[in-house]
DRENKEDREN-930695 format. One record per residue (C-alpha): residue number from 1; residue in one letter; x, y negated, z negated. Coordinates in steps of 0.1 Angstrom, whole numbers, m for minus. Layout:
// DRENKEDREN-930695
NODE	NUM	a	X	Y	Z
...
This chain:
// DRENKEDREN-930695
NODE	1	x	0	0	0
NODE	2	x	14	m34	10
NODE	3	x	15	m59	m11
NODE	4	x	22	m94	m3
NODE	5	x	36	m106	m36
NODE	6	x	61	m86	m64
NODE	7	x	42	m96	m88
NODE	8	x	11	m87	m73
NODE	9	x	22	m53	m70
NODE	10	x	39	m54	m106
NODE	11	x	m3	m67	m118
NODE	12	x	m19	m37	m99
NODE	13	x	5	m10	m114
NODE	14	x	m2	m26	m150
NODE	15	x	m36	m24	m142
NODE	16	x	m40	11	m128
NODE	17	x	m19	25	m164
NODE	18	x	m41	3	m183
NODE	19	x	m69	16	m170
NODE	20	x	m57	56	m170
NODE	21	x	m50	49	m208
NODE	22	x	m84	39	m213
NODE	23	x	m102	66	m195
NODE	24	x	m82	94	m210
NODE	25	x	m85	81	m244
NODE	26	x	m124	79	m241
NODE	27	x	m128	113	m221
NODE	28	x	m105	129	m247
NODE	29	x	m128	114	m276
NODE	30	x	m162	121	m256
NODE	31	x	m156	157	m247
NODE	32	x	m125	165	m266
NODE	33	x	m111	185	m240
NODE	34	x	m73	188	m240
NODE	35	x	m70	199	m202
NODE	36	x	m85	171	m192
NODE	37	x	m60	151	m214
NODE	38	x	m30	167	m202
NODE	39	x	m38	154	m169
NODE	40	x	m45	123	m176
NODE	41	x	m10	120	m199
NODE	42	x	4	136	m162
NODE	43	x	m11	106	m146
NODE	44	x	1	82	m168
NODE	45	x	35	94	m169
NODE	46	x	33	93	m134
NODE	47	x	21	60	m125
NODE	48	x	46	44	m153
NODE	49	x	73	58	m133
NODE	50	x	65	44	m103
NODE	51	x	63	12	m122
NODE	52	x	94	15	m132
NODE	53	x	109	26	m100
NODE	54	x	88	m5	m79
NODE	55	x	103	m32	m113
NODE	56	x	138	m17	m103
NODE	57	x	138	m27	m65
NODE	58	x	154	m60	m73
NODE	59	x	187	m42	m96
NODE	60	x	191	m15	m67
NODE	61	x	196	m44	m40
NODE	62	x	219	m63	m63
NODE	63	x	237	m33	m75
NODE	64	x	241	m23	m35
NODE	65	x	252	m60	m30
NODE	66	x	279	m57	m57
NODE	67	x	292	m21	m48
NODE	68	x	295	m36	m12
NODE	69	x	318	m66	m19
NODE	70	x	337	m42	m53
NODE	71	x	349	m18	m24
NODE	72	x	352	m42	4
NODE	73	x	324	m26	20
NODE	74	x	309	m55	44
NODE	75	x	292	m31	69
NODE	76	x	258	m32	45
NODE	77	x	225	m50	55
NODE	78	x	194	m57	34
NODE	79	x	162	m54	59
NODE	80	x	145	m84	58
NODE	81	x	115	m59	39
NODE	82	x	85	m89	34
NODE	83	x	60	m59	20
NODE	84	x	72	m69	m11
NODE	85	x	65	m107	m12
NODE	86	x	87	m136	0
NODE	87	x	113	m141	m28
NODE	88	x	124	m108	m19
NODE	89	x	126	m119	15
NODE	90	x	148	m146	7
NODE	91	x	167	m124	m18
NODE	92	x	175	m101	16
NODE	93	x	183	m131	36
NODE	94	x	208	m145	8
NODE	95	x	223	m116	4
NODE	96	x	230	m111	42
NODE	97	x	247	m144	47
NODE	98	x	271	m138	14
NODE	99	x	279	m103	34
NODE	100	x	283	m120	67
NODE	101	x	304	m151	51
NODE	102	x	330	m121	32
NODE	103	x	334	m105	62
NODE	104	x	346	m134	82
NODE	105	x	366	m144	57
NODE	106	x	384	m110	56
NODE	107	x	383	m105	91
NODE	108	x	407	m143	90
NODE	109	x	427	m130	65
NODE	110	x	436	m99	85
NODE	111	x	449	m124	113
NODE	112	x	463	m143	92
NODE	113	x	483	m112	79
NODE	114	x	491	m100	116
NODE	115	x	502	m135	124
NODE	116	x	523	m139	95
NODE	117	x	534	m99	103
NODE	118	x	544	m105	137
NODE	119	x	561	m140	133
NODE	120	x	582	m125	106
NODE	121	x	592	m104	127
NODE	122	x	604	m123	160
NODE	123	x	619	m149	135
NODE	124	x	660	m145	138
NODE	125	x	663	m151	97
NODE	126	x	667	m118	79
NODE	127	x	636	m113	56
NODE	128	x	637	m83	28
NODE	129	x	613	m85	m1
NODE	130	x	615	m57	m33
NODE	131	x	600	m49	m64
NODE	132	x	611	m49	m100
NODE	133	x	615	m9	m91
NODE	134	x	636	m17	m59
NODE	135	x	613	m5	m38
NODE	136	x	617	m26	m2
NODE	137	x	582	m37	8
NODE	138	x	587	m60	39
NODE	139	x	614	m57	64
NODE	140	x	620	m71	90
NODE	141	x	637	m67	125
NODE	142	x	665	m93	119
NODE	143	x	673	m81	87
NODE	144	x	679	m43	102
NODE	145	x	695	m55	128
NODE	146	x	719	m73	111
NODE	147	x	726	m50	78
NODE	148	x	727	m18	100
NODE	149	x	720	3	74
NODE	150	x	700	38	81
NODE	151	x	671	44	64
NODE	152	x	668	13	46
NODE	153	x	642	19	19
NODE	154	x	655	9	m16
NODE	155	x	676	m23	m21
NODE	156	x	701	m4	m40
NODE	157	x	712	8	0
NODE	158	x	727	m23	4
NODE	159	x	755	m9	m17
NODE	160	x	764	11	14
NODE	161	x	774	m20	31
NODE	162	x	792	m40	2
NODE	163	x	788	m34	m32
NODE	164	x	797	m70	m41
NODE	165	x	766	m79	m22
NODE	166	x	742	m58	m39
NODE	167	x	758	m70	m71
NODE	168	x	749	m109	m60
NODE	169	x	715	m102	m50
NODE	170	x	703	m83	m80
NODE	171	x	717	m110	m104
NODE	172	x	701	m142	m76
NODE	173	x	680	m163	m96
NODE	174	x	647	m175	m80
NODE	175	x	652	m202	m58
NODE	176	x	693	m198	m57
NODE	177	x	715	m190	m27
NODE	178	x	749	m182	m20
NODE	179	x	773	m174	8
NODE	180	x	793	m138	11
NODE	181	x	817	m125	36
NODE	182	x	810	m86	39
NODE	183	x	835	m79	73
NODE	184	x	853	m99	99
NODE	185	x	819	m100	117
NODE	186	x	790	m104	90
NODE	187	x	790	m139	69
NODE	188	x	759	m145	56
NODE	189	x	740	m175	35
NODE	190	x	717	m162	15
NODE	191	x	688	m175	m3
NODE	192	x	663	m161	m30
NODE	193	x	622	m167	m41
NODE	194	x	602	m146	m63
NODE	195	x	565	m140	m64
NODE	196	x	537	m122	m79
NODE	197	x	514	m96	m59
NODE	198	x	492	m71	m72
NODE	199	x	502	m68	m109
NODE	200	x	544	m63	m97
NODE	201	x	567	m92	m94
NODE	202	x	583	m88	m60
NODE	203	x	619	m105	m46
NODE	204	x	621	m122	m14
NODE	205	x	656	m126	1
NODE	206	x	663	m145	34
NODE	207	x	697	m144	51
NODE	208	x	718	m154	84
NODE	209	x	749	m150	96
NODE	210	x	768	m178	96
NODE	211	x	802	m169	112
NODE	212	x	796	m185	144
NODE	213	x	783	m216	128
NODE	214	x	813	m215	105
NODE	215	x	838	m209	133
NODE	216	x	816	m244	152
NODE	217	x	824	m260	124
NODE	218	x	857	m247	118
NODE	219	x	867	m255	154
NODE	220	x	854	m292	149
NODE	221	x	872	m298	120
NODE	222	x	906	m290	134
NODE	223	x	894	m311	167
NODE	224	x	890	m341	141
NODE	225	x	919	m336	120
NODE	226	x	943	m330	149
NODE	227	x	929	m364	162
NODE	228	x	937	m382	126
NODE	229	x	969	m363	130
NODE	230	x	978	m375	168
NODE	231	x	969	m409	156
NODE	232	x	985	m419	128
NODE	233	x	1019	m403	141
NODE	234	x	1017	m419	173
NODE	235	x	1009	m453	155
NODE	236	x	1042	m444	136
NODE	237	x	1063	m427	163
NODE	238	x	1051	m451	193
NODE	239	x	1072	m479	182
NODE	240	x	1104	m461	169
NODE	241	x	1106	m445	204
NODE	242	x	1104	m477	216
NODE	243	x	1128	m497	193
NODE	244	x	1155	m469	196
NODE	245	x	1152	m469	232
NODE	246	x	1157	m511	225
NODE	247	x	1186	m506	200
NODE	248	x	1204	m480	225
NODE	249	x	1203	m506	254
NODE	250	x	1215	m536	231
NODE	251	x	1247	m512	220
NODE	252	x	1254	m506	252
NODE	253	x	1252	m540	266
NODE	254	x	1259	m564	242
NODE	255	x	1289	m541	222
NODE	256	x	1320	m555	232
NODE	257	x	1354	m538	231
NODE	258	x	1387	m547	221
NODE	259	x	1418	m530	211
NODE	260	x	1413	m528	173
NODE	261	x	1376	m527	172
NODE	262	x	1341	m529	185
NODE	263	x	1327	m564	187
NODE	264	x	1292	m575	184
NODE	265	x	1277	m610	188
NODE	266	x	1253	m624	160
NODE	267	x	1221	m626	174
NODE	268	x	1225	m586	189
NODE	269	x	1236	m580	149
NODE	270	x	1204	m593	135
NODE	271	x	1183	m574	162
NODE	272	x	1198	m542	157
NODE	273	x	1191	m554	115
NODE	274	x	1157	m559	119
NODE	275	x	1153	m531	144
NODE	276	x	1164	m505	117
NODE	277	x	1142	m522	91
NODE	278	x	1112	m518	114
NODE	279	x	1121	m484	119
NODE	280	x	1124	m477	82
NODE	281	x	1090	m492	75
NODE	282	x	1073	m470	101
NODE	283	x	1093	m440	92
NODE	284	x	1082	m445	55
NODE	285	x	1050	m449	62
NODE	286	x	1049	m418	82
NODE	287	x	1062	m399	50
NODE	288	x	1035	m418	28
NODE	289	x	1010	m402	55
NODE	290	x	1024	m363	50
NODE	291	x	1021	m367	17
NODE	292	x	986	m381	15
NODE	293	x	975	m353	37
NODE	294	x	990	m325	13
NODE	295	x	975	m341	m18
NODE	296	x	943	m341	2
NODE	297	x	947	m304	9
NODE	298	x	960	m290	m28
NODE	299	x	936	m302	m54
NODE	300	x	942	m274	m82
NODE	301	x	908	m257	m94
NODE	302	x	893	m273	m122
NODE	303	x	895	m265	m157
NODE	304	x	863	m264	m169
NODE	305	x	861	m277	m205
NODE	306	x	831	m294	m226
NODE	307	x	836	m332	m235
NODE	308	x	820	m362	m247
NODE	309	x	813	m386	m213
NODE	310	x	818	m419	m240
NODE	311	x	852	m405	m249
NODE	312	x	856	m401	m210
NODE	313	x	842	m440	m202
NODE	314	x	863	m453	m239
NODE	315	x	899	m440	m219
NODE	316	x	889	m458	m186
NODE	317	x	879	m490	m200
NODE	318	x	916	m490	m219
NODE	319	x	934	m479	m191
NODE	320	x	917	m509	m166
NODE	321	x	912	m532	m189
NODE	322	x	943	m555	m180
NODE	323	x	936	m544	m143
NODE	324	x	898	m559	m146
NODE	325	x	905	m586	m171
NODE	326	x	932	m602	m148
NODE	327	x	905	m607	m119
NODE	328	x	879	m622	m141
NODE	329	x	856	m585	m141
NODE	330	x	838	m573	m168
NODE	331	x	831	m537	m173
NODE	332	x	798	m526	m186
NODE	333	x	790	m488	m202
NODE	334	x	758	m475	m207
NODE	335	x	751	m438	m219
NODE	336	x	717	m417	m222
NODE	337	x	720	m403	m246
NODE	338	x	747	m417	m257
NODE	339	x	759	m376	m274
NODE	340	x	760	m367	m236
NODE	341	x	782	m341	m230
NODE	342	x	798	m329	m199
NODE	343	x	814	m297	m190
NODE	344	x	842	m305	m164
NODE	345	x	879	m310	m154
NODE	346	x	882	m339	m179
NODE	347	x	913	m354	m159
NODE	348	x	902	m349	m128
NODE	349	x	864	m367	m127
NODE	350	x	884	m394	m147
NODE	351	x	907	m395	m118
NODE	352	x	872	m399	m96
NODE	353	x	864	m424	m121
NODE	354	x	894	m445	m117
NODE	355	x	895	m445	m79
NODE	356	x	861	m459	m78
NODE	357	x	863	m484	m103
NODE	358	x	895	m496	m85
NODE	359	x	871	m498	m55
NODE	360	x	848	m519	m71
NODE	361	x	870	m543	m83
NODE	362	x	884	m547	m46
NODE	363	x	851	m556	m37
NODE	364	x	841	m581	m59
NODE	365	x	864	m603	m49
NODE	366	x	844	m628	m33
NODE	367	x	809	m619	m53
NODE	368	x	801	m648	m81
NODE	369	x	791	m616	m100
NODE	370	x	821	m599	m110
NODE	371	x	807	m571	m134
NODE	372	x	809	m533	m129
NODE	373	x	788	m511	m148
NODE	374	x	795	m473	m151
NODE	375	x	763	m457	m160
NODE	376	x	753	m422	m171
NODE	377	x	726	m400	m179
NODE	378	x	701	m372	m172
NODE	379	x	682	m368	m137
NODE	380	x	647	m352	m132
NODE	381	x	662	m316	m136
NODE	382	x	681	m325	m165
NODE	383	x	713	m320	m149
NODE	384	x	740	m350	m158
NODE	385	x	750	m374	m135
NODE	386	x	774	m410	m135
NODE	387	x	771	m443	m116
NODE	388	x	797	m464	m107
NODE	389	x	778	m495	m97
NODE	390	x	791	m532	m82
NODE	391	x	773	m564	m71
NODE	392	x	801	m571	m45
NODE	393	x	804	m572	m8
NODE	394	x	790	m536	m2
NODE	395	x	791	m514	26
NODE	396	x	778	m521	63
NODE	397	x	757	m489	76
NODE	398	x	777	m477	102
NODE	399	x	807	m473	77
NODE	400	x	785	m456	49
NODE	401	x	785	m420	68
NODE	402	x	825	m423	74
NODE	403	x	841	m433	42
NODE	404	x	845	m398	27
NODE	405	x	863	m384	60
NODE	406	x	898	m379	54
NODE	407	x	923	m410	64
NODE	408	x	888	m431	74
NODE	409	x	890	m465	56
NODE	410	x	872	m503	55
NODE	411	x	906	m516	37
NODE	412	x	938	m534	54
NODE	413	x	957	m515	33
NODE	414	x	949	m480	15
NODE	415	x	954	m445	27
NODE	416	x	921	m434	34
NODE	417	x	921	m403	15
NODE	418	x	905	m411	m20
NODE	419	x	868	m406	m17
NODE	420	x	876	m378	1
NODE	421	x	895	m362	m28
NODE	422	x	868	m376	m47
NODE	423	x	841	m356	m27
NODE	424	x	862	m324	m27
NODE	425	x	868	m325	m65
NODE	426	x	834	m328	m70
NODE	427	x	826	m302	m47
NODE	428	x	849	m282	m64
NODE	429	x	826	m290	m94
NODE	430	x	794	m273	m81
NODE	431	x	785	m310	m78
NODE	432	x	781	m338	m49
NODE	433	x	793	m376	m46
NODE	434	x	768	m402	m26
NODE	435	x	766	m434	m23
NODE	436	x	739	m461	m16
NODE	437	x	748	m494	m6
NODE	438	x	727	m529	1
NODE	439	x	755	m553	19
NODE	440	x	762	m583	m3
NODE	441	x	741	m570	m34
NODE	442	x	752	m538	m48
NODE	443	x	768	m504	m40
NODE	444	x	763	m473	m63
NODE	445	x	784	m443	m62
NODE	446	x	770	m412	m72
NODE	447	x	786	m385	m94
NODE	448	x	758	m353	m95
NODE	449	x	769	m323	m114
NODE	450	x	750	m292	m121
C-alpha cells in the first residue's frame, strides 16, 4: 500500500496494532477463547514488526550511505522511492549528490596522484622517500639510474654504493642537505624533508649530480683567476721589459770607453738610477701580488672555540682606537644580549672584524658623520650574527656583486684580497658575509653564522 507521507504510514500501522489490541482483548474477555487469542497476539507481533521494520527505512539508507563513503564505495545510489512521502525523496536526492560530489573528488585526486606519479618520474632530480623501518616507498627513475643499485628496496642498500653515504643520510635532519663525492663520476647534492602519511613518518631525499656543474664551475674559476693572473703580471712585467730593453740601449750608446775605465755622462747616470728604481718598485710589487694570492689560498681551518662577542668587540675598539680617534671616528657597540656568545675561530672573525672596520673608516672620509657602529645579535632563527655599519660614501651597484672576487678593488691602493679572505673565512665557518649598501648614506656588512 502506498502511502504518500512517512508519517502517514507510521499513523496507519499505530492504528492497525491499536486496534488488533483492542479486538483481541475484548474477544479474549467475551468468549475467553485462548486460540483465538493466540492469533490475535500472532497478529500483533506481526504487525509491530512491520512497524518496526517500515520506522527503520530511514537508519538502513543512512547506514548504506555511511558504509559507502567508510569503504570508499561511491558506486551506491538511493532510488528516488516517493511511496514513502517527500522528505524521503529529498533524503534520496541528498544523499545522491554527497555520493556524486565524493566520487569526483576521488576520481581528482587519483589524477592528481598520476600526475604527481608520472612528473616524478620524468623529473632529472633523484627522488627516494622511506619509512622509519627503511622500507623505500617512492622511487624514482632518476634516482635508479643514477645510484645503479639492483634491487633497490631498503635504504640500508645504499651501503652497497658507499657506506659514508648511507651513514649521512640516516643522520640528515629534516630540511638539511649536504654534498658527497661517492666515485670519480658520481657527486651528488643532497637535500632532505620529512613527512607524515598514514600513521608512519616517511623521509624524502632528493639528489643530483653535480660533477659536471662543478667541473663548469671549476673550469670558470681557473678562466678568471688565470685572467687576474695575466693581468696583474703583465701590469708588472710590461714595463720592466720595456725599461731593460731602455737601459740596454743607453749602455750601449751612451757608455764611453777609455783606457782605465768605463765612462758614463750624468744625465744617462740618473736614467739608468731611476730606471732601476722603477724596476724595483714593479718587481716589489709583483712579489707583494704572490704573496697576496698564497695568503688568499692557505687560510688554516678554524679553531672552533666558545667566546663572549663583547670581549671580541672590547679587543677591537683597543686595538683601533688610536687608528679611529686620529681621523675624528667614533666607534659605537651594541650587543643583544649583551651575554651573547659565539662559537668560532676567535682570531680569525676578529681578523674579519678589523678589515672591515679599516674599510669603514676609509670611507668616511668625506661623510660629516664619522661614526661606525658594530652591532650584534640574534636573527629570526636565532642564529647569531654582526654588523659592521658606516654612514660614508657607500658602494655604487655595479661594484656591490665584485668586491669579494679575489684582487677586485674600489681603492687606489689595496690589494684586493680582503673581503675575499673575509668571505672564505666565514665560509669556512658554516656561515656567509653580505653586504647592503645605499651610496652616500650607509653600507652594512653582514657577518651570519650558524
Amino acid at each position: 500500500m502506498g502511502f504518500k507521507s512517512f508519517a502517514l504510514g507510521i499513523i496507519y500501522r499505530v492504528i492497525v496494532l491499536v486496534a488488533l489490541v483492542f479486538l483481541g482483548v475484548s474477544i479474549f474477555i467475551r468468549d475467553n477463547s485462548y486460540m483465538m487469542g493466540i492469533v490475535f497476539l500472532f497478529a500483533i507481533a506481526f504487525q509491530t514488526y512491520n512497524l518496526i521494520q517500515y520506522g527503520n527505512t530511514t537508519n538502513r539508507k543512512i547506514t548504506k550511505f555511511l558504509e559507502s563513503i567508510r569503504f570508499a564505495d561511491f558506486s551506491s545510489s538511493f532510488t528516488k522511492d516517493s511511496s514513502l512521502g517527500k522528505s524521503f525523496k529529498e533524503m534520496n536526492m541528498s544523499f545522491n549528490e554527497v555520493i556524486e560530489a565524493f566520487r569526483k573528488t576521488r576520481a581528482e585526486k587519483e589524477e592528481q596522484m598520476l600526475f604527481l606519479q608520472i612528473m616524478i618520474q620524468h623529473i632529472n632530480t633523484g627522488i627516494i622517500s622511506f619509512d622509519h623501518t627503511g622500507r623505500i616507498g617512492v622511487i624514482n627513475g632518476a634516482a635508479k639510474q643514477l645510484l645503479q643499485i639492483p634491487q633497490f628496496k631498503d635504504i640500508n642498500d645504499l651501503g652497497k654504493l658507499s657506506k659514508e653515504f648511507l651513514v649521512k643520510i640516516l643522520h640528515l635532519k629534516p630540511g638539511g642537505s649536504f654534498a658527497i663525492k661517492i666515485n670519480s663520476e658520481l657527486h651528488l647534492n643532497v637535500q632532505s624533508a620529512s613527512f607524515k602519511m598514514g600513521g608512519n613518518r616517511w623521509t624524502l631525499i632528493s639528489f643530483q649530480n653535480i660533477k659536471s656543474e662543478l667541473q663548469k664551475n671549476e673550469l670558470q674559476a681557473w678562466q678568471n683567476l688565470t685572467k687576474v693572473l695575466r693581468h696583474e703580471i703583465m701590469n708588472s712585467m710590461t714595463p720592466i721589459a720595456s725599461l731593460a730593453n731602455s737601459l740596454g740601449i743607453i749602455l750601449e750608446e751612451d757608455v764611453e770607453e777609455t783606457s782605465e775605465a768605463l765612462v758614463i755622462e750624468k744625465d744617462s747616470y740618473l736614467d739608468l738610477k731611476e730606471g732601476l728604481t722603477t724596476i724595483e718598485k714593479r718587481s716589489s710589487g709583483l712579489i707583494h701580488f704572490v704573496n697576496a694570492y698564497r695568503d688568499y689560498t692557505n687560510i688554516p681551518q678554524p679553531e672552533l672555540r666558545t667566546f663572549s662577542v663583547k670581549l671580541l668587540f672590547d679587543n677591537i675598539g683597543v686595538l683601533l682606537k688610536e687608528d679611529l680617534a686620529s681621523e675624528g671616528i667614533c666607534l659605537q657597540c651594541e650587543i643583544l644580549p649583551i651575554e651573547l656568545e659565539l662559537t668560532a675561530d676567535q682570531d680569525l672573525i676578529q681578523m674579519i672584524l678589523i678589515n672591515l672596520v679599516k674599510n669603514a673608516k676609509e670611507a668616511l672620509s668625506k661623510s660629516e658623520r664619522k661614526e661606525i657602529l658594530m652591532k650584534a645579535g640574534l636573527n629570526n632563527h636565532s642564529y647569531p650574527f654582526i654588523q659592521i655599519i658606516d654612514f660614508g660614501e657607500g658602494i655604487v651597484p655595479e661594484a656591490l656583486e665584485r668586491i669579494f672576487v679575489p684582487f677586485y678593488t674600489t681603492k687606489k691602493t689595496g690589494s684586493g684580497i680582503g673581503l675575499a679572505i673575509s668571505r672564505q673565512i666565514m665560509n669556512l665557518h658554516k656561515g656567509n658575509l653580505q653586504v647592503q649598501s645605499i651610496p652616500n648614506e650607509k653600507t652594512i656588512f653582514t657577518l651570519n653564522f650558524g
